[in-house]
N, C-alpha and C positions, 0 to 999 in steps of 0.2 A: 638336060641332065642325063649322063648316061646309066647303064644299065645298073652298075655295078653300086652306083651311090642311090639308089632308089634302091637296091635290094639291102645295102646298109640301114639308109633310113627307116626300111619297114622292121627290120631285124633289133633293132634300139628301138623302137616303138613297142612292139611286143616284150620283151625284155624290161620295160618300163613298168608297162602293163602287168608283168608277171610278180616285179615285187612290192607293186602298191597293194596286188588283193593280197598276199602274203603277211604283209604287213598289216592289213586290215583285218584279216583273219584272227590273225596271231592276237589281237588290241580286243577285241571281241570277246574269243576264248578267254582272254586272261581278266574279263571283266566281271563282276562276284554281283547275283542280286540281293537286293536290300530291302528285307519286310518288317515292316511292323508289327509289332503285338501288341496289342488292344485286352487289358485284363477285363472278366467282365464283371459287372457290380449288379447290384440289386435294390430296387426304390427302395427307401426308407418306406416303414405302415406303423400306422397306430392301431390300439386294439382296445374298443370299447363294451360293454356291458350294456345290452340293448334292456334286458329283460329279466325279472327274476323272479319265483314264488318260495311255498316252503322245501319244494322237490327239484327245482330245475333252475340252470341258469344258461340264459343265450347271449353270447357274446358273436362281436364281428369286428374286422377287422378291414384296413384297407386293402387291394390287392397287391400283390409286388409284382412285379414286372422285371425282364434282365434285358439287360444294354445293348447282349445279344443277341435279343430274339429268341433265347430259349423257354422250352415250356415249365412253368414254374406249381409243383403241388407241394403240400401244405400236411405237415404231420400235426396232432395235435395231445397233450398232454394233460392229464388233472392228477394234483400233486403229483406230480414227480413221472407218473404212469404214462403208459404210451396208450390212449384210445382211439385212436384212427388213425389211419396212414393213406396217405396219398390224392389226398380231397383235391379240387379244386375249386369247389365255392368258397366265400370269402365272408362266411353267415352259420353257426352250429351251437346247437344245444346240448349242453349234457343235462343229461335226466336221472332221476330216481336219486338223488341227494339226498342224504338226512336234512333236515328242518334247523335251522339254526346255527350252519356252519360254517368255517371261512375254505375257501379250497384257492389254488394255486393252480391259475390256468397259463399254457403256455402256448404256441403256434411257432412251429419251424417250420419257413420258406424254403424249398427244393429247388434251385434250378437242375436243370437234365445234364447239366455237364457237372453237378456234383456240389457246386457253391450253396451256404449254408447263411438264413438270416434268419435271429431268436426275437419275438414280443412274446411279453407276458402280463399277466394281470393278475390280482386278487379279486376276487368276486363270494357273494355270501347268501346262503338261501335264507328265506323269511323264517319267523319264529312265531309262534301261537302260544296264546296265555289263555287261562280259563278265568274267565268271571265268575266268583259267586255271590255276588252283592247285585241290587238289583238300579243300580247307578253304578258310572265310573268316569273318571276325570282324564284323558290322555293326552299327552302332547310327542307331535311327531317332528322327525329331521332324518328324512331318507338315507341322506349321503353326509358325510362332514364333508364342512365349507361349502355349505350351498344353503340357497333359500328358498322356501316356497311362496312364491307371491301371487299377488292378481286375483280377478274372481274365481270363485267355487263353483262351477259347473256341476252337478250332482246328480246323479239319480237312484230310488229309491228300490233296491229288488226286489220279487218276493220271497225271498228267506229273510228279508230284514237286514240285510246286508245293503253296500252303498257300492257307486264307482263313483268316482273323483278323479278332477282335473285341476289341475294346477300349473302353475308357471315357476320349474325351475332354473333356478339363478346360479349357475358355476362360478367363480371367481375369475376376474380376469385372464390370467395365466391359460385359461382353454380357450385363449384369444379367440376367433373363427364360431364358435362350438358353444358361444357361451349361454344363450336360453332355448332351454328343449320345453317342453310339454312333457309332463308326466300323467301318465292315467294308471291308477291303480284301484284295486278291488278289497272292500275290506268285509267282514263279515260283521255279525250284530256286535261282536264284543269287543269289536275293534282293532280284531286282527288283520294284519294287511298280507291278504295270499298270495297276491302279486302286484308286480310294478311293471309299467312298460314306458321310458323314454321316446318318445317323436323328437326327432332331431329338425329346428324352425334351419336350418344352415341352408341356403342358396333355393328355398322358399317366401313366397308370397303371402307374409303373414301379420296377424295384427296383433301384438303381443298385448296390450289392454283390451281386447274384447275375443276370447273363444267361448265356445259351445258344445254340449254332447247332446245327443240323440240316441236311444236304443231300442232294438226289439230282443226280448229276452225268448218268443220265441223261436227265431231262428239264430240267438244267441251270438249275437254283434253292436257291437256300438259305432257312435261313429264319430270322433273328435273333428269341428270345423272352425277355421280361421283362418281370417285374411283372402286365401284364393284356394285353400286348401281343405282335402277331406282325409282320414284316415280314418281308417277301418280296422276294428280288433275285436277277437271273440273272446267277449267274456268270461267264457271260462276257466280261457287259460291264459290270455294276456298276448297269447299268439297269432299269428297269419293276419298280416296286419297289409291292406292295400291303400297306397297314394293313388289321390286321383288329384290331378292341378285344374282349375277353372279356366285358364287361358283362353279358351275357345266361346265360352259363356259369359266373358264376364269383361269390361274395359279395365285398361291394364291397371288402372287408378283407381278402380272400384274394389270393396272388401265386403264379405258377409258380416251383417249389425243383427240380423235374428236368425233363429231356426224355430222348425216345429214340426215332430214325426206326427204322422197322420196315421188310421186303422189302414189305409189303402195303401201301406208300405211304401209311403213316399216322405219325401223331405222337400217340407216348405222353408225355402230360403229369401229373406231380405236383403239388401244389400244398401250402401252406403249413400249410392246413387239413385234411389229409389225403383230399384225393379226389384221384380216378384216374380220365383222361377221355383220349378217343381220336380224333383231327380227322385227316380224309381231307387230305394235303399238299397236293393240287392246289387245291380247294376253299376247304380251311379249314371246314367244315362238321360238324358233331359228330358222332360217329357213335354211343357211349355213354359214358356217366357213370358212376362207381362215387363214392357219397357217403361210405358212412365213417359214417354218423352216431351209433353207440355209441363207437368209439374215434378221440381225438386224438393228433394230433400231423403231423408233418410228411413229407412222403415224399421221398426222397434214390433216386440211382443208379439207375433203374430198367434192367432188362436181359429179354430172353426168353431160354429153351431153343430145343433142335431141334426139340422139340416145339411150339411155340408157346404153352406157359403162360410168364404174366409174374412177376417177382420186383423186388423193391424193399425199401428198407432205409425203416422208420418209424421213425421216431425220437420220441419221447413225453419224458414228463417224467420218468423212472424213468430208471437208469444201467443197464436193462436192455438188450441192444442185439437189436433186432427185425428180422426179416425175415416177409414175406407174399408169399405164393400166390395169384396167380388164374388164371384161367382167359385165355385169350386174347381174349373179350370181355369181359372185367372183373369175373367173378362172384368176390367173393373166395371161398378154399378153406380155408388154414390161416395160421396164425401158428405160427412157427420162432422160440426164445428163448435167449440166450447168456450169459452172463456173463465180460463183458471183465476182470477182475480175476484178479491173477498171485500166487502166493504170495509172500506177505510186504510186499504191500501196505500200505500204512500208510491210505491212504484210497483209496478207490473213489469216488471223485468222478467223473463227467464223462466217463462213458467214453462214445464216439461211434465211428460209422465212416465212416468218408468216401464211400468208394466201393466199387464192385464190379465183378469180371469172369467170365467163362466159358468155360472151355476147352471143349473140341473133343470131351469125354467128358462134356461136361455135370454136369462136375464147379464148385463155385460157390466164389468167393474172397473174402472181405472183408477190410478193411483200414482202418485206422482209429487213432485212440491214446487215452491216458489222458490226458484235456485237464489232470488236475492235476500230471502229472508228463512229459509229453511223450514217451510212452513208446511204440513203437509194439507195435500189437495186430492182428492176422492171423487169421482162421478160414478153413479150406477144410474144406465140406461137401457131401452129396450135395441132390440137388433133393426130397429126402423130407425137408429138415431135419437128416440125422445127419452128426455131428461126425466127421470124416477126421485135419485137424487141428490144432492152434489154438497160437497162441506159447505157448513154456514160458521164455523168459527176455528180459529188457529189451534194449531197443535206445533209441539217444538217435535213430535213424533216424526222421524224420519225412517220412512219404509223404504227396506231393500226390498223384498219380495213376502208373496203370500200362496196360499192354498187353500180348499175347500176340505175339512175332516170329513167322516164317514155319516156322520152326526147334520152335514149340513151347512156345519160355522165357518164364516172363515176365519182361516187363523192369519195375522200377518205378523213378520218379523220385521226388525229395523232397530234402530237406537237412538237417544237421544244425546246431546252434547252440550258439554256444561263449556267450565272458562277452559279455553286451549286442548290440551287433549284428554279430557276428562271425558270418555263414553263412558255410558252404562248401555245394553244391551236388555232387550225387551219385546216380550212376546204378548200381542192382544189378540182374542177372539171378538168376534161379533158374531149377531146373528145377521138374516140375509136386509134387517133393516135398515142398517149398521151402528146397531145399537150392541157398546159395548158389554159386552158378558165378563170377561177374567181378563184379568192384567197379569203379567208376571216381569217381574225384573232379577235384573242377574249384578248387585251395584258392587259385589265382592271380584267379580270377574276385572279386573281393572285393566287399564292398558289396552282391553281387547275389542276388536271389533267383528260385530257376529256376518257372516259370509251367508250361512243357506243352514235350513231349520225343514226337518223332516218329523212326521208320526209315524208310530208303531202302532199294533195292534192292539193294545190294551193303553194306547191315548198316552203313550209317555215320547219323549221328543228329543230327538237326536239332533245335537246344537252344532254348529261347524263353524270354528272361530280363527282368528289370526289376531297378532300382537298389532297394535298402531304402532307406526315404529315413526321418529323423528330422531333429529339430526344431536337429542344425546341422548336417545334411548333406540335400541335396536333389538331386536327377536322375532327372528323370521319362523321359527317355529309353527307349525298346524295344531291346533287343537280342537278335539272330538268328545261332546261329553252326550253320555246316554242319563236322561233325565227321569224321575218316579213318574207315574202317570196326572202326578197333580205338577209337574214342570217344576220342581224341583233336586236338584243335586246332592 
């Protein structure tokens, strides 16, 4: 090849080369980029009413969150007014309320680039009535469309005042959300100063069986169920701490009793039969008793003067059981009875409910023939020996009881006629159990008594709810303050 077609050929080769990048260039520049825009949004929140008295109400709401990643704070409104600007917890109280009133609370989500999301709520502070009758008859319904069910957990203060627990029932519709725990605080005349909601939702709880516990000196109580504790000061319904059992407790076990002790602890039973002991302040365990040769459940736990503990196990046998430990939970003995009456036709199901302790450390249980609803009583000493135990039937069926000032015990319970026919009924005895006063309540109808308190001049605060069946319903609470001869 000569010289001349080699310098051709390199000459059309560059020249090639010159208007392919040209061309490439040109296709490039003239090429446009393409972005997207992404609006952003904001999570939907709900906004509920945790808490309320005659001065204050705390409400809280879900967080919001943006799509973007932006920082999201929260202005907050009563009636119409702007009260705070730029929060970012997702939990706030307005205070100093008049008593009685409805207010219009609102919450606007802020994202940082400006976007705007509105909840709102009605909310209403408590109201106070004066008694001047020396009785009075009330019936309560916190919320419309809701119920109060389940046992009466109660305890007694010393203003004469009570707290109560209850189980309320929202209507379907709060699908998720629908039984909370209410504890509220009323005073002697039956005013209620406050209400606090515990929401059971994505906890470990046993909706037929809770408990409270309190020390009014360091002014806390403490709601437990299922795997669960919460903590509220008394006074104001406020600073309320969860504590979950997880760690303490097999995932399939629930607390079946409780018992505050002078030693600021909480003695706990449990379903599976152990026996465990958490400092109240804390919450923190102090020991465990497992139990692991014998089942069954532990009920009524109670101490002597001495500080050994006692509690009713209840197994699978119609044997009715009591155990001994020690004050830190070593167990000592097993104490055995046989609830079954001459002439028995079956011994079915005999159980005891509960137990108490007089003042000689003498021990009482109480309890019935679940197949024939028959009530069944032992009083015996703390070594086990039998003093003395029913010798003949009663259709008296006992909820629970306590010792007056006096010595007596009083015990409350009902009797039931054809179908749902209770009468509600209050006996003393002395320590031999020899009946003193009867009193019935046959006007009361419909109702069945929950938990029965004394006052100071011997008159008796009744705590009732409706029997409700399938055509009759009222879920309503009823509170009656009685003369000191137990009448209304």
């Amino acid at each position: 090849m000569n010289n001349k077609l080699i310098i051709f050929l390199a000459f059309l080769s560059l020249l090639c080369l010159a208007l392919f990048s040209g061309c490439k260039k040109e296709k490039y520049a003239d090429a446009v980029d393409n972005y997207t825009t992404v609006e952003e949004t904001l999570t939907p929140s709900s906004i509920n009413i945790n808490s309320a008295s005659l001065d204050f109400i705390e409400f809280e709401w879900t967080p919001v969150t943006s799509s973007t990643f932006n920082a999201v704070k929260y202005d907050l409104y009563l009636d119409g007014k702007l009260i705070v600007k730029d929060i970012t917890t997702n939990i706030y109280t307005f205070i100093n309320l008049p008593e009685g009133t409805e207010h219009q609370i609102k919450v606007v989500a802020k994202s940082q680039s400006g976007r705007k999301m509105e909840i709102s709520i009605s909310g209403k502070t408590l109201a106070s009535e004066g008694i001047n009758t020396d009785t009075f008859y009330k019936e309560f319904q916190l919320f419309e469309n809701t119920s109060l069910t389940g046992p009466s957990p109660l305890y007694k203060l010393k203003d004469e005042g009570h707290l109560i627990i209850r189980l309320l029932q929202h209507p379907n519709r709060y699908d998720f959300d629908t039984f909370k725990f209410v504890m509220f605080r009323m005073d002697r005349n039956g005013n209620i100063l406050w209400y606090r909601l515990l929401s059971t939702y994505d906890y470990s709880v046993n909706l037929d069986g809770f408990s409270l516990a309190v020390d009014e000196n360091v002014k806390q109580g403490v709601v437990m169920s299922g795997q669960v504790f919460w903590k509220v000061n008394i006074e104001t319904g406020q600073n309320i701490t969860i504590k979950e059992l997880k760690n303490e407790l097999d995932e399939d076990d629930v607390i079946t009793s409780t018992r505050f002790t002078n030693s600021n602890s909480l003695l706990v039973g449990t379903f599976k039969g152990k026996l465990l002991e958490f400092d109240f302040l804390t919450f923190s365990l102090r020991w465990k008793q497992d139990n692991p040769t014998r089942k069954g459940s532990i009920k009524s736990i109670l101490l002597d003067s001495k500080g050994y503990i006692y509690y009713i196990y209840s197994d699978e046998s119609n044997t009715l059981l009591v155990h001994k430990a020690t004050h830190n939970g070593v167990f000592l003995k097993e104490f055995k009875f046989d609830g079954s009456l001459s002439g028995d036709s079956d011994h079915f199901g005999f159980g005891t409910n509960f137990m108490v302790i007089d003042n000689e450390d003498n021990i009482y249980l109480f309890g019935k023939n679940y197949y024939s609803n028959s009530l069944r009583y032992f009083k015996i000493t703390t070594e086990g020996q039998m003093i003395l135990k029913t010798e003949q039937r009663s259709d008296f069926q006992v909820t629970s009881g306590f010792f007056d000032k006096e010595g007596n015990l009083i015990l409350y319970g009902y009797t039931q006629g054809v179908g749902i026919d209770f009468t509600a009924w209050i006996h003393m005895f002395d320590k031999s159990m020899k009946l003193l006063k009867s009193i019935s309540y046959p006007k009361l109808e419909m109702h069945f008594i929950s938990g029965v308190t004394q006052n100071s001049d011997a008159s008796f605060n009744l705590f009732l709810h409706y029997v409700t069946t399938y055509t009759y319903e009222n879920r309503n609470f009823v509170y009656i303050r009685t003369r000191n001869d137990g009448t209304f």
